[in-house]
KEKE-3310 file (N, C-alpha, C; in steps of 0.2 Angstrom, whole numbers, plus 5000, padded with zeros to 4 digits):
npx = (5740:5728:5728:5719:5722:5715:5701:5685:5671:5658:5645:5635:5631:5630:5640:5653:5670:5682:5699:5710:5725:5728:5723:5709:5692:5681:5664:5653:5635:5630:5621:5620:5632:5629:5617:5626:5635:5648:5648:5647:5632:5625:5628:5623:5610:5609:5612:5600:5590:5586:5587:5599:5593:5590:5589:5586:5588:5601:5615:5635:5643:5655:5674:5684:5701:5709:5720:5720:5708:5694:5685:5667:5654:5638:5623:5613:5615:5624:5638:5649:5654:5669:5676:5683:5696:5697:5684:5677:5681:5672:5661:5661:5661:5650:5643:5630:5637)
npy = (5514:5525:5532:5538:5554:5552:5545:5549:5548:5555:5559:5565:5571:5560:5554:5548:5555:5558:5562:5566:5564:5574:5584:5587:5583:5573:5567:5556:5550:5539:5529:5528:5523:5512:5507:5504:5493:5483:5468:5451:5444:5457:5463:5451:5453:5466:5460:5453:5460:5468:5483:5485:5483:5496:5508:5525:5529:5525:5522:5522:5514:5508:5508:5499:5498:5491:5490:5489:5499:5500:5491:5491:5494:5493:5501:5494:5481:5476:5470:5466:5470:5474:5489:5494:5508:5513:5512:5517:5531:5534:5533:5545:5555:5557:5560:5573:5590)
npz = (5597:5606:5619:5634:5643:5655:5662:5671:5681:5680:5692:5693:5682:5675:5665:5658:5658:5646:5644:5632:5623:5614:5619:5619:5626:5631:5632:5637:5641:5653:5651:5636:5635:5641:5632:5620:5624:5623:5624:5623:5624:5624:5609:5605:5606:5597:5586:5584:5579:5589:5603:5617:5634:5642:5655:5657:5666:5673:5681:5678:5690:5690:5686:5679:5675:5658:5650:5637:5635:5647:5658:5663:5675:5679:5688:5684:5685:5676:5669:5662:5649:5639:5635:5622:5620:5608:5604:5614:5610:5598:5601:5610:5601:5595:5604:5610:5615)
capx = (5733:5728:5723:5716:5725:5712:5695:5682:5663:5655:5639:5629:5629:5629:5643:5660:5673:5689:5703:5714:5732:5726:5717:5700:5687:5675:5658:5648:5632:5629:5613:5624:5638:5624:5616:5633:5640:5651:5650:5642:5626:5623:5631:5618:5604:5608:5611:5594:5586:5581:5592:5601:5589:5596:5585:5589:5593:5605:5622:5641:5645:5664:5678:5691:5707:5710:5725:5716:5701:5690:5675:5662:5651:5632:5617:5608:5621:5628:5645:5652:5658:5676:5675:5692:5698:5696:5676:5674:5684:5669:5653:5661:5662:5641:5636:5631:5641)
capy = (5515:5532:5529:5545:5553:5555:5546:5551:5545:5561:5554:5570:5574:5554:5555:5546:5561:5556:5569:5564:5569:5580:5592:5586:5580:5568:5565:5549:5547:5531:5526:5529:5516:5505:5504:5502:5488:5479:5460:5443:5446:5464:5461:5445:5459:5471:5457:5451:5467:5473:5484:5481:5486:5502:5512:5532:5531:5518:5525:5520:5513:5505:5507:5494:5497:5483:5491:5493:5501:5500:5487:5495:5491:5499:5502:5487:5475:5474:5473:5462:5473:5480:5494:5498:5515:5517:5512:5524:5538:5535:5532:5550:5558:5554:5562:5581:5593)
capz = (5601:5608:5627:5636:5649:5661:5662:5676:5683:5683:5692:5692:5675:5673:5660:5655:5654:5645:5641:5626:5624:5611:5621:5617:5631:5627:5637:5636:5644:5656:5646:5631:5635:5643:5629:5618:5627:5617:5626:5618:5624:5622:5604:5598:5606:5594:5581:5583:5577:5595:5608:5624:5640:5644:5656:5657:5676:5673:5682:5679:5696:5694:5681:5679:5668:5656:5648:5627:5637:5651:5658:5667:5679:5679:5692:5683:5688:5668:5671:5656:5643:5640:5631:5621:5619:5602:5603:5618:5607:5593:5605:5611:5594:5593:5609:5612:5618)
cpx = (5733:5724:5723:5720:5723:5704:5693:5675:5662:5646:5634:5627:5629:5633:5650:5664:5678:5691:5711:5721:5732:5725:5710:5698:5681:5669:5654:5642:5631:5625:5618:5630:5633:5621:5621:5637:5639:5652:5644:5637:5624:5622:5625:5612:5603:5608:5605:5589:5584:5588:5591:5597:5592:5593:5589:5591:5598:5613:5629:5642:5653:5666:5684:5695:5707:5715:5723:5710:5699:5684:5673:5653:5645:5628:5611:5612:5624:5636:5651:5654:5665:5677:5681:5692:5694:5687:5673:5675:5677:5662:5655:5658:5654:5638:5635:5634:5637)
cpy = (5521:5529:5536:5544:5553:5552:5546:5549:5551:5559:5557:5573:5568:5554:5553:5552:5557:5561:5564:5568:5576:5585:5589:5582:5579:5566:5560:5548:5541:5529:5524:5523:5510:5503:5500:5496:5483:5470:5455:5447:5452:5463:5456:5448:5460:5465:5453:5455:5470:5477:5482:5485:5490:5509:5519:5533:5528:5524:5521:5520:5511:5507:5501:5495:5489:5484:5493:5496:5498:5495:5490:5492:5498:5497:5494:5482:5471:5477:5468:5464:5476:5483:5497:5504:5518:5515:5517:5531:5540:5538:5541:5556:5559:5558:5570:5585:5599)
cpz = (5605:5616:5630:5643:5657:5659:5670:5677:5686:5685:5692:5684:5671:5665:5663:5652:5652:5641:5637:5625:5619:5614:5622:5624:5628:5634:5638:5641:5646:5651:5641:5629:5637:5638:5620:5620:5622:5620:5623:5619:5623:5613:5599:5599:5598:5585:5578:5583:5584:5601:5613:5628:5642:5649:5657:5661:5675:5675:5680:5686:5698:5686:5682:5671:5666:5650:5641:5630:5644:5650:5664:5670:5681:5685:5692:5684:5681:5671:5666:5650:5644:5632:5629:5620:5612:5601:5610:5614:5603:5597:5607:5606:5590:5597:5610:5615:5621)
residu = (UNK:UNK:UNK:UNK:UNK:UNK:UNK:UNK:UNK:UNK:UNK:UNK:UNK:UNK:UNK:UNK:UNK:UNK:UNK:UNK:UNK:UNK:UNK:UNK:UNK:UNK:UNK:UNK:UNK:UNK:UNK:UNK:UNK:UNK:UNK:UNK:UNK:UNK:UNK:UNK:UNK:UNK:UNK:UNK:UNK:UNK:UNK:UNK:UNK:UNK:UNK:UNK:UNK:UNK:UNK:UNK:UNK:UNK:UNK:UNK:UNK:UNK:UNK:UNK:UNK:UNK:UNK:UNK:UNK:UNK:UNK:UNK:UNK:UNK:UNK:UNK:UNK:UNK:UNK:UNK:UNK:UNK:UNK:UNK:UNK:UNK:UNK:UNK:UNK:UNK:UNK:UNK:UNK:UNK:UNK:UNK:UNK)
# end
């Protein structure tokens, strides 16, 4: 399992940095993991053709290590996903540089 050696809550550029042993840095906008969130209900959302509420404002407020990845706590008070490494590295791999 690849775990990054540095994630950070950039709250002005409202982005998830993670720096990877590689070299590489990876960005993730809040909005971006909010609407991504990998827990039950987010999940039977997206499985019932509609997406998860995910307004643009929407901040990362807390991170908690959870050893295969991080759960994260946002502005809207979702705070129910843990987000493994290797589905942060992808949602990275999507977003603009």
């Amino acid at each position: 399992m690849k775990t990054p050696l540095e994630v950070r809550n950039d709250a002005v550029a409202r982005a998830l940095t993670l720096r990877w042993p590689a070299g590489e840095t990876q960005r993730v906008k809040h909005a971006r993991l909010r609407a991504a969130c990998p827990c039950a209900a987010c999940r039977r959302v997206r499985l019932d053709g509609a997406a998860p509420a995910a307004a643009a404002d929407v901040m990362l407020i807390g991170i908690e290590p959870m050893g295969y990845g991080v759960q994260l706590a946002f502005s809207d008070g979702h705070a129910r996903g843990i987000y493994p490494w290797t589905y942060l590295e992808q949602l990275g791999r999507g977003e603009d540089r």
